[in-house]
C-alpha atoms as a printed R data frame, in Angstrom:
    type eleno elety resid chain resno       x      y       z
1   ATOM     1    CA   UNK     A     1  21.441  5.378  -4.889
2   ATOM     2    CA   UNK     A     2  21.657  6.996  -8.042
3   ATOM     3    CA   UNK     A     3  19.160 10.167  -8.200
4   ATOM     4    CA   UNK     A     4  17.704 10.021 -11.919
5   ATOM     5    CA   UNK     A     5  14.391 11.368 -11.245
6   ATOM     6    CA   UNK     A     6  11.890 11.731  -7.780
7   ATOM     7    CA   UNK     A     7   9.574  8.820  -9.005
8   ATOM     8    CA   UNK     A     8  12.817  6.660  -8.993
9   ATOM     9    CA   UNK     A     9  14.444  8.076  -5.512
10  ATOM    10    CA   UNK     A    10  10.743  7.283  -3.808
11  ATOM    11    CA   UNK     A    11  10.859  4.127  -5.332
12  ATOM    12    CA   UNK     A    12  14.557  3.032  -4.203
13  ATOM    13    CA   UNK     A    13  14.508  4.879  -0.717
14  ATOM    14    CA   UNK     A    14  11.711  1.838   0.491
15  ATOM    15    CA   UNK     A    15  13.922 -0.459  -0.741
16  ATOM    16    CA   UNK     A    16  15.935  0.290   2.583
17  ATOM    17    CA   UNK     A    17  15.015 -0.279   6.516
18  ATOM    18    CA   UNK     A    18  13.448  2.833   7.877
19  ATOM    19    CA   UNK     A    19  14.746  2.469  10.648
20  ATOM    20    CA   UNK     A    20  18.438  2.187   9.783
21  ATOM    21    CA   UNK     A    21  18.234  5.028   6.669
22  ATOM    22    CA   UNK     A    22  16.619  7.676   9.417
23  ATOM    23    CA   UNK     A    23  18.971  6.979  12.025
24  ATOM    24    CA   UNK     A    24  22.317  7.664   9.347
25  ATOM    25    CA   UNK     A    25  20.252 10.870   8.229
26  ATOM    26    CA   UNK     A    26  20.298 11.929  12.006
27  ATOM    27    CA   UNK     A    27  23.323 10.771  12.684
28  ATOM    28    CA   UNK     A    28  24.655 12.866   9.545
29  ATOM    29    CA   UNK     A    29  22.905 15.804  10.817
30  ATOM    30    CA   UNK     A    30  23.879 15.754  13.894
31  ATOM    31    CA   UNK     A    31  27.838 15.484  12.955
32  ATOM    32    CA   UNK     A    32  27.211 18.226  10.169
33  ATOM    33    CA   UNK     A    33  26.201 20.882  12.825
34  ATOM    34    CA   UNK     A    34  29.540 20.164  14.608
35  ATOM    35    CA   UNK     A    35  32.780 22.325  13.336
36  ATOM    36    CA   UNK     A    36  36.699 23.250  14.273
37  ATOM    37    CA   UNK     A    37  39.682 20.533  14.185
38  ATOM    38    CA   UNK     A    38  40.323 16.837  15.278
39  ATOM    39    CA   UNK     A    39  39.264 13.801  13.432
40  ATOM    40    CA   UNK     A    40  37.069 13.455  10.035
41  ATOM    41    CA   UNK     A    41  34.035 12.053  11.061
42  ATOM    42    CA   UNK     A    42  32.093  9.537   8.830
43  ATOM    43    CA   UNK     A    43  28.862  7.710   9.174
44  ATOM    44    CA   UNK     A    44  28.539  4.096   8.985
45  ATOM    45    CA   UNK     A    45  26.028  1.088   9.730
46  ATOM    46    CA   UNK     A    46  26.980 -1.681  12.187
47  ATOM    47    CA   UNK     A    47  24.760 -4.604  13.475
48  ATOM    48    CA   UNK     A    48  24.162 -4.717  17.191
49  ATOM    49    CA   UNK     A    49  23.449 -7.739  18.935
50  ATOM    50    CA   UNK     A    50  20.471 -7.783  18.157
51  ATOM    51    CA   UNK     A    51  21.390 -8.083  14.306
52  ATOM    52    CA   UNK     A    52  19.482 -4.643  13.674
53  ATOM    53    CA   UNK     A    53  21.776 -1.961  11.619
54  ATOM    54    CA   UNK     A    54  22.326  1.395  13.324
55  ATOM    55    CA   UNK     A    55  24.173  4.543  12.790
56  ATOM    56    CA   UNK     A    56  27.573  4.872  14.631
57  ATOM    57    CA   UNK     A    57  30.071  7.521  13.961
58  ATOM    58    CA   UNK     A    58  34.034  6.898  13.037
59  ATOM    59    CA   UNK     A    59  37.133  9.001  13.071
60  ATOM    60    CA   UNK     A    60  38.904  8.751  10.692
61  ATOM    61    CA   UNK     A    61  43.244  8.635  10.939
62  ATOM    62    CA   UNK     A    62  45.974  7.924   8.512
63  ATOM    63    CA   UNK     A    63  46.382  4.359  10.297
64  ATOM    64    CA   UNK     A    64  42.893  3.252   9.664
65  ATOM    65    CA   UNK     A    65  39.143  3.670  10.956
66  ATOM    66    CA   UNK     A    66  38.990  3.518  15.071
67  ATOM    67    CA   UNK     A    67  35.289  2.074  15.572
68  ATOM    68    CA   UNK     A    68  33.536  2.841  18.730
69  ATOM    69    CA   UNK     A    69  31.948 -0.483  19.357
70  ATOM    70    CA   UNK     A    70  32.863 -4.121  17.669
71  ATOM    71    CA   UNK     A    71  30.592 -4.502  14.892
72  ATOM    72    CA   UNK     A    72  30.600 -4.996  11.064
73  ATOM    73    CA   UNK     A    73  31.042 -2.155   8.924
74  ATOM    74    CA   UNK     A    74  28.667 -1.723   5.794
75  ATOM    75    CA   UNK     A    75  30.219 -0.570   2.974
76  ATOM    76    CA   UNK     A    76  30.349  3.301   2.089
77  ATOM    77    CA   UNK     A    77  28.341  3.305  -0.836
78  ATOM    78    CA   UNK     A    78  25.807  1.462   1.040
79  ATOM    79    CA   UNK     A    79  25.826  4.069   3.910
80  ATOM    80    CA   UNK     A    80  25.804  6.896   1.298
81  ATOM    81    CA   UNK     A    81  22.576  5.626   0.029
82  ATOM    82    CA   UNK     A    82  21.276  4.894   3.187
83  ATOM    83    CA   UNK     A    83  21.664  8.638   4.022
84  ATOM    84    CA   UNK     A    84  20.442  9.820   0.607
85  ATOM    85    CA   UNK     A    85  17.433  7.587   1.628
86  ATOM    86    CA   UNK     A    86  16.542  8.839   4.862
87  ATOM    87    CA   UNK     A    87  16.257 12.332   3.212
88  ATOM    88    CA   UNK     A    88  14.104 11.053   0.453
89  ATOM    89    CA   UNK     A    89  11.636  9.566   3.260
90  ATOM    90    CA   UNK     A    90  11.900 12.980   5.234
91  ATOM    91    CA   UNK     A    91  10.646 14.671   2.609
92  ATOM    92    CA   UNK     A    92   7.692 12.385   2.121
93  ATOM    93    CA   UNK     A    93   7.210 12.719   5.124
94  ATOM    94    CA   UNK     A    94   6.171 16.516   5.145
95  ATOM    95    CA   UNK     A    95   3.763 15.854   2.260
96  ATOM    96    CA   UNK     A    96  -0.292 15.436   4.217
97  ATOM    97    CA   UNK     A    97  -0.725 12.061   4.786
98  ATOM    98    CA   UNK     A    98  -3.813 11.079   1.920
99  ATOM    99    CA   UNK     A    99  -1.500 12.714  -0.299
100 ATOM   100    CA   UNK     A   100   1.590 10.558   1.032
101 ATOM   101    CA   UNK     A   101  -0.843  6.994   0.629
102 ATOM   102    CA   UNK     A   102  -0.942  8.463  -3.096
103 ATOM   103    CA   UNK     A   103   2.594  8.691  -3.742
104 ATOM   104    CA   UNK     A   104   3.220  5.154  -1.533
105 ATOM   105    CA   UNK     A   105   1.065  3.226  -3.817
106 ATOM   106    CA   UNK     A   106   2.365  5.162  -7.234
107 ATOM   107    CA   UNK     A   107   5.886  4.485  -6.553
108 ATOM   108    CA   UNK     A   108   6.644  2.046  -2.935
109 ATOM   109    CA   UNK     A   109   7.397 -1.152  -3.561
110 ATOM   110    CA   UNK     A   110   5.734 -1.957  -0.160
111 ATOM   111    CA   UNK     A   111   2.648 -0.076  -1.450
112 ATOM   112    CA   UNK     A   112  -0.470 -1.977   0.418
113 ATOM   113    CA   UNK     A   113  -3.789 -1.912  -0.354
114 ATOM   114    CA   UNK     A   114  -4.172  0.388   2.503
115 ATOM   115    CA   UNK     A   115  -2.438  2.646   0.212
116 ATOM   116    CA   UNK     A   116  -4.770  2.009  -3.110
117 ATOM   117    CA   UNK     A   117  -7.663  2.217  -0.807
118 ATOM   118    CA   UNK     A   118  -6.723  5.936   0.038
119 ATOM   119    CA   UNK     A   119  -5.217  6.916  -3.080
120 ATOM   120    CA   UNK     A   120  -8.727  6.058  -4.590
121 ATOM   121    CA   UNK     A   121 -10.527  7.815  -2.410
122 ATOM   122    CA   UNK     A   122  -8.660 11.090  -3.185
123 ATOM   123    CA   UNK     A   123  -8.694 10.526  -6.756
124 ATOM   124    CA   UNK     A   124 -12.577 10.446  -6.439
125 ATOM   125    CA   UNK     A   125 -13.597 13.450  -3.951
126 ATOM   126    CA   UNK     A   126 -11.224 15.704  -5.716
127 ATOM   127    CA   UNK     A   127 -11.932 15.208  -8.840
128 ATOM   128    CA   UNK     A   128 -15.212 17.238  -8.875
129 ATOM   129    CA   UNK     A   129 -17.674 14.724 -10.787
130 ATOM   130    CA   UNK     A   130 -19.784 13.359  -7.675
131 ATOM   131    CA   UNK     A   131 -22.481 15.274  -9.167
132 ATOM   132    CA   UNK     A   132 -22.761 13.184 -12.042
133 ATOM   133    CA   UNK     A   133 -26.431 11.471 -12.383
134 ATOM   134    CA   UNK     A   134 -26.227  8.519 -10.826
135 ATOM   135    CA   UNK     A   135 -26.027  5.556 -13.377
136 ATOM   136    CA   UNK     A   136 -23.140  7.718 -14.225
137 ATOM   137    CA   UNK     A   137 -21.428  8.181 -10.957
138 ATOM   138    CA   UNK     A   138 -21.418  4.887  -9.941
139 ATOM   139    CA   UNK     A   139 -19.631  3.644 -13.119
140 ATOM   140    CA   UNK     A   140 -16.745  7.179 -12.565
141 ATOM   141    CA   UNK     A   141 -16.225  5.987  -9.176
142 ATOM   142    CA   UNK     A   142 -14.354  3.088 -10.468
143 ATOM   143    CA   UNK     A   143 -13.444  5.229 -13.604
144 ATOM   144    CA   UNK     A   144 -11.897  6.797 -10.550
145 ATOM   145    CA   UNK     A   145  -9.396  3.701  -9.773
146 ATOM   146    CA   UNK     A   146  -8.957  2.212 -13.334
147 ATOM   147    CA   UNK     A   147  -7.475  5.393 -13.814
148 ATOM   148    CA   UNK     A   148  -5.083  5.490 -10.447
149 ATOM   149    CA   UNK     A   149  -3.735  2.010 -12.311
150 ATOM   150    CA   UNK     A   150  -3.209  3.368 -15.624
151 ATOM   151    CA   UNK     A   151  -1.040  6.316 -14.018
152 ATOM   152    CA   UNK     A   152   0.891  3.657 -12.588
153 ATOM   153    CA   UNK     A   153   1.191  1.979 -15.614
154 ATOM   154    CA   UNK     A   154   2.064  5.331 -17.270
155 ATOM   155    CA   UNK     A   155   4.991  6.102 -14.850
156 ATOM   156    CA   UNK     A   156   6.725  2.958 -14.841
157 ATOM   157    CA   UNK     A   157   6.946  3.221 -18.489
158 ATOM   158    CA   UNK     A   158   3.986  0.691 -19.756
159 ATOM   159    CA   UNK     A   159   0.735  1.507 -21.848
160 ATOM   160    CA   UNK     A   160  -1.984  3.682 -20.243
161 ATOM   161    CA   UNK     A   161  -5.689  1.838 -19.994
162 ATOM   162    CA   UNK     A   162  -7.026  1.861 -22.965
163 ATOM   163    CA   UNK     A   163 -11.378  2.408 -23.314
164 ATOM   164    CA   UNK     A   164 -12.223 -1.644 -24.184
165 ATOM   165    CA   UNK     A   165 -10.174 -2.540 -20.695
166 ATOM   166    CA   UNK     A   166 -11.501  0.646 -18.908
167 ATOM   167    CA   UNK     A   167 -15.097 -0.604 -19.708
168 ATOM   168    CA   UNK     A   168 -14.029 -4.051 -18.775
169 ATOM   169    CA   UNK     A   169 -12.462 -3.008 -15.288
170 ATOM   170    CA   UNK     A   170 -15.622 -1.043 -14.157
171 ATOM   171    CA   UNK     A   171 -18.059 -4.060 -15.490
172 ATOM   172    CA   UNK     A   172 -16.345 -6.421 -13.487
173 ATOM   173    CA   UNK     A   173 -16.855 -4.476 -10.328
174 ATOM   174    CA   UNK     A   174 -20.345 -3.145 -11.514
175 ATOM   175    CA   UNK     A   175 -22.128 -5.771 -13.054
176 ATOM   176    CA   UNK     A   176 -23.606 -3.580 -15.537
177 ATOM   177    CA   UNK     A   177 -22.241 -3.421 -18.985
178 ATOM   178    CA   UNK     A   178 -20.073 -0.590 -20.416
179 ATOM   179    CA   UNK     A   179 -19.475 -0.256 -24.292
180 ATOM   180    CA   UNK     A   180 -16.360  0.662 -25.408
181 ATOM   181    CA   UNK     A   181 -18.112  1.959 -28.889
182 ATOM   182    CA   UNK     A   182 -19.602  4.688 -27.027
183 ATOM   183    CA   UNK     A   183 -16.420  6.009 -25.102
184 ATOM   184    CA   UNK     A   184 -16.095  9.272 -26.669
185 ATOM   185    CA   UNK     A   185 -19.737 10.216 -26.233
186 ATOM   186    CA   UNK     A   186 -20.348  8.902 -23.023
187 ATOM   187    CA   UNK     A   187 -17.108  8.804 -20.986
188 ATOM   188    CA   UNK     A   188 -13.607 10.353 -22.430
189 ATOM   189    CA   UNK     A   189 -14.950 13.712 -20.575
190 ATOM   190    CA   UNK     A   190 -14.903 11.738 -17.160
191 ATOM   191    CA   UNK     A   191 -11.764  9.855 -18.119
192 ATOM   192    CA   UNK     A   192  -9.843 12.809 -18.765
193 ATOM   193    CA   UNK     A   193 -10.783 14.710 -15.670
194 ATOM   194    CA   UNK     A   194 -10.389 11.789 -13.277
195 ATOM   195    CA   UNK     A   195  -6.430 11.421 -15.368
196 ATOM   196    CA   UNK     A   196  -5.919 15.588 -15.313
197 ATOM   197    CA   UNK     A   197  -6.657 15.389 -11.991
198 ATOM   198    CA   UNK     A   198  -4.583 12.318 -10.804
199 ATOM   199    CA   UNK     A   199  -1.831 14.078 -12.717
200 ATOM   200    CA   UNK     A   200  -1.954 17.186 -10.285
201 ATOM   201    CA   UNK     A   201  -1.926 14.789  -7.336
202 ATOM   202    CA   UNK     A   202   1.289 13.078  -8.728
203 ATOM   203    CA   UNK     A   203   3.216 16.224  -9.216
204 ATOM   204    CA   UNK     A   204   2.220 17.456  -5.281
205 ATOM   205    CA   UNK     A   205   3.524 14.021  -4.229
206 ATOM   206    CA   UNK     A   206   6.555 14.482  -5.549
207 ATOM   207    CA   UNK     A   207   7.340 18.478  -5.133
208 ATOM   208    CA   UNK     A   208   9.035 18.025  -1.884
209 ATOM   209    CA   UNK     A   209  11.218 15.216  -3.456
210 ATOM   210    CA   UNK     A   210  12.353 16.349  -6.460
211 ATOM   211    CA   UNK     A   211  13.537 19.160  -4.196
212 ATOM   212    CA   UNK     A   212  15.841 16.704  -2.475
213 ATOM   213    CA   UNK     A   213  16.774 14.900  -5.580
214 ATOM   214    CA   UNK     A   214  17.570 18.581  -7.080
215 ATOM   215    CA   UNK     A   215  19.952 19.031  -4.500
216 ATOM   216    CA   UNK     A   216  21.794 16.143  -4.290
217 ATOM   217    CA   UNK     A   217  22.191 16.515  -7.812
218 ATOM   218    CA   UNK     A   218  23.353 19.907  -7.665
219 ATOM   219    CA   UNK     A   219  25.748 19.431  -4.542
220 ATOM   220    CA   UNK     A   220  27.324 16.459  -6.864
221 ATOM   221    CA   UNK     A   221  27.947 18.539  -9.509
222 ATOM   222    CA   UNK     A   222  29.625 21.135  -7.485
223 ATOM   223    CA   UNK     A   223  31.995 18.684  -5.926
C-alpha cells in the first residue's frame, strides 16, 4: 500500500479481507514483542484448507524459508500491505462508531447505505439548525445529505454541488419547489453550516489515521 494521504489509506485498507489484514497485524505484534537470537522471523499469508488466508510465521535461513505448514505463500509486498492495512482498520476502529459510519461511507469502497443512513443523521443533529422554522427545516434536513454527497464529491477530487442541483436534490425528495435564484438569500447560510460542519466531522474521522499513515511514513524515511 502506498501511504499518500489518510483518505487514501482508509480507502485501500477495505480493499483487503478483514479477517486476513487483522490476523498479520497480530501476528506482527505478537513477533515484535519477542527479542534475543535465533531465526529472523517474517509474516506471511497462506490458504488453509479451507481456502481462507491466515497469518503464519517463517524463519528465515540462508538456505531458504522453512514454512510451518504446506500452504502457498503470498507475496511480501502483499503481506506488507496487508499489515499496513490491519493498522489502518485498528485505528478506525478506536474512532465512536456514528463517527466511524461517517468515515465508511466518505472513503470505503464497501460503504452501504447503512453507512449514508448514519452519516446523515450526524451531519443533521450536529449541525445546530433543527431550530429552523419549519418550511425551512424540512428542506436543511436534506440540505443535510446533498451536502454529505458533495463532500464526497469534494474528496475524491470532483466538483462540489452546486445551488441549481442542491435545489434539485431536496425537490425531488420534498416535493416542494426550491429556486436556485434565491440561494444566497434564502439558503447559502444553511449550506455553509451543514458543509463547515461536515468538514469538522471529516477531519475527526481521520485524526487517528493520519496518525498511522504519519508513522509509517516517518519509520520509512528513517530506514
Amino acid at each position: 500500500m502506498r501511504l499518500i494521504s489518510a483518505r487514501q489509506a482508509w480507502h485501500d485498507a477495505l480493499h483487503e479481507s478483514r479477517t486476513s489484514v487483522m490476523a498479520v497485524a497480530a501476528e506482527q505484534a505478537r513477533l515484535g514483542k519477542k527479542s534475543g537470537g535465533g531465526d529472523e522471523k517474517i509474516v506471511v499469508m497462506l490458504e488453509n484448507e479451507h481456502g481462507k488466508e491466515t497469518a503464519r510465521s517463517y524463519a528465515v535461513r540462508r538456505a531458504g524459508v522453512q514454512e510451518t505448514r504446506p500452504g502457498r505463500r503470498l507475496t511480501e509486498s502483499r503481506c506488507a500491505h496487508m499489515m499496513i492495512a490491519g493498522l489502518i482498520m485498528q485505528a478506525i476502529d478506536t474512532l465512536p462508531k456514528s463517527i466511524r459510519h461517517l468515515g465508511h461511507f466518505l472513503y470505503s469502497p464497501l460503504a452501504t447505505g447503512h453507512d449514508l443512513s448514519i452519516a446523515h443523521g450526524l451531519a443533521w443533529l450536529g449541525s445546530g439548525l433543527d431550530s429552523l422554522p419549519e418550511r425551512k427545516r424540512e428542506r436543511a434536513y436534506w440540505m443535510a445529505l446533498a451536502a454529505l454527497q458533495s463532500h464526497k464529491r469534494m474528496v475524491q477530487g470532483r466538483d462540489e454541488m452546486g445551488p441549481g442541483e442542491v435545489c434539485m436534490f431536496v425537490e425531488d425528495r420534498t416535493g416542494n419547489a426550491m429556486d436556485p435564484h434565491n440561494w444566497v438569500r434564502d439558503w447559502a447560510i444553511i449550506w455553509n453550516t451543514l458543509a463547515s460542519h461536515i468538514d469538522k466531522l471529516d477531519a475527526k474521522a481521520l485524526k487517528p489515521v493520519a496518525a498511522v499513515v504519519a508513522e509509517m511514513c516517518e519509520e520509512e524515511s528513517a530506514a
